[in-house]
N, C-alpha and C positions, 0 to 999 in steps of 0.2 A: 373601469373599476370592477373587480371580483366582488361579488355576492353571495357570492355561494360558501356557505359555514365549510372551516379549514379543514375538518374532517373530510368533507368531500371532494373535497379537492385533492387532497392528500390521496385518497383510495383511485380518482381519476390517475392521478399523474402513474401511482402504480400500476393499473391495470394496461394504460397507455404503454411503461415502458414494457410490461413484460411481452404486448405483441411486437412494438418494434424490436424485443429482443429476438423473438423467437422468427422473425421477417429476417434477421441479420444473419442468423445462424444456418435458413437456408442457401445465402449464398455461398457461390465457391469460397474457397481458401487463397488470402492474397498470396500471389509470386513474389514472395521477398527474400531480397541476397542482405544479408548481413553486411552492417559497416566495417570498414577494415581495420578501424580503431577498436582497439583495446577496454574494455569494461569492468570495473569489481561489481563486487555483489557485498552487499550487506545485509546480515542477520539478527534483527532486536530479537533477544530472547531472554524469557526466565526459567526459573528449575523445570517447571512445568514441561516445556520446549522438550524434555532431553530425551524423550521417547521417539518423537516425530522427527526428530530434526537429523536423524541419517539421511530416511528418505527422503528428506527434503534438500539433504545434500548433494545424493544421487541424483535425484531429478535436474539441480543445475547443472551437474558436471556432465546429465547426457543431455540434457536436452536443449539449454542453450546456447543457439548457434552464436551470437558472436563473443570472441575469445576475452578468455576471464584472464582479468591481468593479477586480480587477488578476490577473498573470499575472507568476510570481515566477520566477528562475533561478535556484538555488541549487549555488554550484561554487567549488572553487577559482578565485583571481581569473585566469586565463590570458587574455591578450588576444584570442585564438580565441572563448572561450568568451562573452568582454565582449561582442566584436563581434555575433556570432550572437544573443544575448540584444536588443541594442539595435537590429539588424534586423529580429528579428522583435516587435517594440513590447512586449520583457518586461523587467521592471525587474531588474536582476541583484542579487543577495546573496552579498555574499564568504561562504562556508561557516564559517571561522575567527572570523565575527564574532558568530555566533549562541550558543552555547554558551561562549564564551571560550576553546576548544582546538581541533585538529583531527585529522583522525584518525587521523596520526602519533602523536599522543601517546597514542594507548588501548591497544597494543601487544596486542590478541588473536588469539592463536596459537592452533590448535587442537593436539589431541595429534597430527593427521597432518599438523601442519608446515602448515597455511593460516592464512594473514594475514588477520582477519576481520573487522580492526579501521577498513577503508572500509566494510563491511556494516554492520557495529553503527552506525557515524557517522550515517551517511544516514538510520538510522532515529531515535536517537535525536534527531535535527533535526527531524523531524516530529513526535516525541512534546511536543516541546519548547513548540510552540504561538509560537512566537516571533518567525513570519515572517508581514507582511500587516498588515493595518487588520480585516480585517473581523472577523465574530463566528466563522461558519465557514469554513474552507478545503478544498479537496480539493485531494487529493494525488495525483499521476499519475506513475508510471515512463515517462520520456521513451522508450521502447521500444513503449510499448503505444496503439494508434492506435484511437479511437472511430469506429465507422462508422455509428451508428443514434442517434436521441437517448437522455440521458439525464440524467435527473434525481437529483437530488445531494440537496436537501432538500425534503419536500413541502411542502406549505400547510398542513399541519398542526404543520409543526415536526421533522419525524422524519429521521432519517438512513434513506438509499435507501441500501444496501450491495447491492454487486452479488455473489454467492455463487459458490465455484468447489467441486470436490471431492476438494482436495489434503487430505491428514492426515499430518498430522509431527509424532508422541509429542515428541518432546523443544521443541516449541513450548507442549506444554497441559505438559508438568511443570514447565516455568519459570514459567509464566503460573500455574498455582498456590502456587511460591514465591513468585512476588511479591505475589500477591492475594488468596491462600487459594481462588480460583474452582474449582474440583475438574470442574466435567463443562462440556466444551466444547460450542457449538451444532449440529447437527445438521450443518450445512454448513462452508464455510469462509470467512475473508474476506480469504485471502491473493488476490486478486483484481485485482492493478497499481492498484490507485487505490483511496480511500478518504475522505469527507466526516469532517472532523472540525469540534467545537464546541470553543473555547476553554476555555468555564467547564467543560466536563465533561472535558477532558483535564487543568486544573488539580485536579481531584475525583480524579481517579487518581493523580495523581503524587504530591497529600498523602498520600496512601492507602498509597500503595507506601512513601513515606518512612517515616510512622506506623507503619506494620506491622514495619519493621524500626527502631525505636524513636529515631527520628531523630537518627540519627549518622551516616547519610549524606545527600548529596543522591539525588534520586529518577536522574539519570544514573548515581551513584556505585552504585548498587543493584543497577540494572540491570546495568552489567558486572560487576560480581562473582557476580551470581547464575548467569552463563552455565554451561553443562555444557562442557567443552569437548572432552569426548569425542566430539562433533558437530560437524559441520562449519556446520548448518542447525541452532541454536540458540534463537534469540529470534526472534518475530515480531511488529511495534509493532501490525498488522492483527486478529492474532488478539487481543493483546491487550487492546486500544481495543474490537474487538468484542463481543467477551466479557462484558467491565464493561458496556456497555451495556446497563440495562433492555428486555426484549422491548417496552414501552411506546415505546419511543423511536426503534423501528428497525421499515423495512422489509427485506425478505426476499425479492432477485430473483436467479434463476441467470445469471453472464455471460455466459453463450453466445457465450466468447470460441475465437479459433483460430490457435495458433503457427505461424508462418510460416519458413524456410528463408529469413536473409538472404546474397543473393547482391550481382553487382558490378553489377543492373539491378534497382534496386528502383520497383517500379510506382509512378506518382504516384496522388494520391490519389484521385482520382476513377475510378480503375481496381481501385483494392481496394475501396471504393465498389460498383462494377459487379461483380468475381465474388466478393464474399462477404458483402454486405450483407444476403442474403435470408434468409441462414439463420444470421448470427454478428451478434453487436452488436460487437464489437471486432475485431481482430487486434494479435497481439503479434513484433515479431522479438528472440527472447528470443538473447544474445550467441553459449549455445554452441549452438547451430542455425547458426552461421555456415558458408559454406562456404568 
C-alpha cells in the first residue's frame, strides 16, 4: 500500500520520468525501414490552427517516411477552414459527421468552471478510427511541426511511438477505469501525434464497452468515466498506448521543443535550420502565445 500523500508521488513519478527521459535520449537513433503499407494522416483542427498548420503540413509531407495515402482535415465546416484544407491538397471532414454529434453536445464542465467538452471531442475522433481508407492512420496536432524524419510504422508491423516525459495521475486512473490497465509505461505517449491501427483500436473500444457490461457505447464510457475534479482528464495517447502489447510498439523519445508563437513565425526551412540538430520536432503550443 502507498502512504505517501498524492502530491508526492505525483512530483516522484515526474522527476522519475524526466531522468528516464533524458537516459533514452542519450541513446542512438533506432534503424528503422518503413512499412511498405500505405498511411493517412489526420488533422483535428480549429480557426486557431490556421497560422501553424502549413508548417505542420510541410513537416509531414517531408518528413514522414512511410507513404501517405491521404491527408484528412477534421473541423467544424467553416469556409475558412474548407478553403485552407482544399489549398493545401487535404480532403476535409466536417467533425459533426463522424461520430453523429459534436461537441456542443458533450457539455463537460469541469468543477473549476472549464468547458472540456472541444478537448474530449477531438479525442474521442480519433479513438473512433472513422476517418481515411487506410489500415493505419497517424494523427498530428496541427500545432506540432516535424523537422527530422520519421517513421510511423516499421517493416515489421510495429507502431513507432515517439515518447515524451509528461505524467498526469488522473490520465493512468481513468485509463485503469476503463481498462483495468493498473501500471502505466515507463515513459509517455502524450507526444502531439500518434500511429494508430484500425483493427486494434476496434479491440479496445470492445473492451472498454465489455468491461462496463455493455450498456453503453465505448464514447458513452468514456465521458462518464471522466474525473472532473481535473481539468487534464483523459488522454486517447496514453490510452491506445497502454493497451498496446510491448510486441507491437517501438520506443523513441521525441526530442521535441515548444516554441513562443509570436506575430513573425519563421518559415520552415528556418526552424529546419536552427533546431533540426538537436530536436526532431517543434511545437507552438496556444498558451506560449505572445
Amino acid at each position: 500500500m502507498n502512504l505517501l500523500p498524492s502530491f508526492i508521488t505525483r512530483k516522484y513519478h515526474k522527476r522519475h520520468r524526466k531522468a528516464l527521459y533524458r537516459k533514452a535520449c542519450e541513446l542512438p537513433d533506432a534503424d528503422l525501414a518503413p512499412s511498405d503499407d500505405p498511411i493517412d494522416v489526420v488533422i483535428p483542427i480549429i480557426e486557431r490552427d490556421l497560422a501553424i498548420l502549413p508548417l505542420c503540413m510541410e513537416g509531414v509531407r517531408r518528413c514522414v517516411a512511410n507513404k501517405v495515402a491521404a491527408v484528412y482535415i477534421v473541423a467544424a465546416p467553416t469556409e475558412t477552414i474548407k478553403t485552407a484544407a482544399d489549398r493545401m491538397g487535404a480532403i476535409f471532414v466536417d467533425e459533426s459527421g463522424v461520430l453523429g454529434y459534436d461537441a456542443s453536445d458533450l457539455h463537460i464542465i469541469t468543477r473549476n468552471g472549464a468547458d472540456r467538452s472541444g478537448w474530449i471531442f477531438q479525442q474521442l475522433l480519433k479513438l473512433s478510427g472513422a476517418i481515411g481508407q487506410s489500415r493505419r492512420f497517424m494523427v498530428i496536432d496541427a500545432d506540432h511541426i516535424l523537422l527530422r524524419p520519421h517513421v510511423m510504422a516499421d517493416s515489421q508491423g510495429r507502431h513507432v511511438m515517439y515518447m515524451s516525459e509528461e505524467y498526469n495521475s488522473p490520465y493512468y486512473a481513468n485509463m485503469r477505469r476503463l481498462t483495468g490497465i493498473r501500471k502505466p509505461d515507463r515513459l509517455s505517449y502524450v507526444a502531439h501525434k500518434m500511429i494508430f491501427d484500425r483493427v486494434k483500436l476496434k479491440q479496445l473500444r470492445d473492451i472498454i464497452e465489455k468491461r462496463h457490461g455493455n450498456s453503453m457505447s465505448w464514447d458513452k464510457v468514456i465521458t462518464s468515466s471522466l474525473d472532473l475534479k481535473y481539468t487534464s482528464n483523459f488522454s486517447e495517447f496514453e490510452l491506445y498506448g497502454n493497451f498496446l502489447p510491448d510486441a507491437d510498439k517501438v520506443l523513441i523519445p521525441w526530442r521535441q521543443k515548444a516554441l513562443v508563437k509570436s506575430s513573425v513565425i519563421p518559415c520552415y526551412d528556418e526552424l529546419v535550420e536552427r533546431y533540426a540538430a538537436e530536436y526532431r520536432s517543434v511545437t507552438y503550443p496556444y498558451y506560449m502565445a505572445t
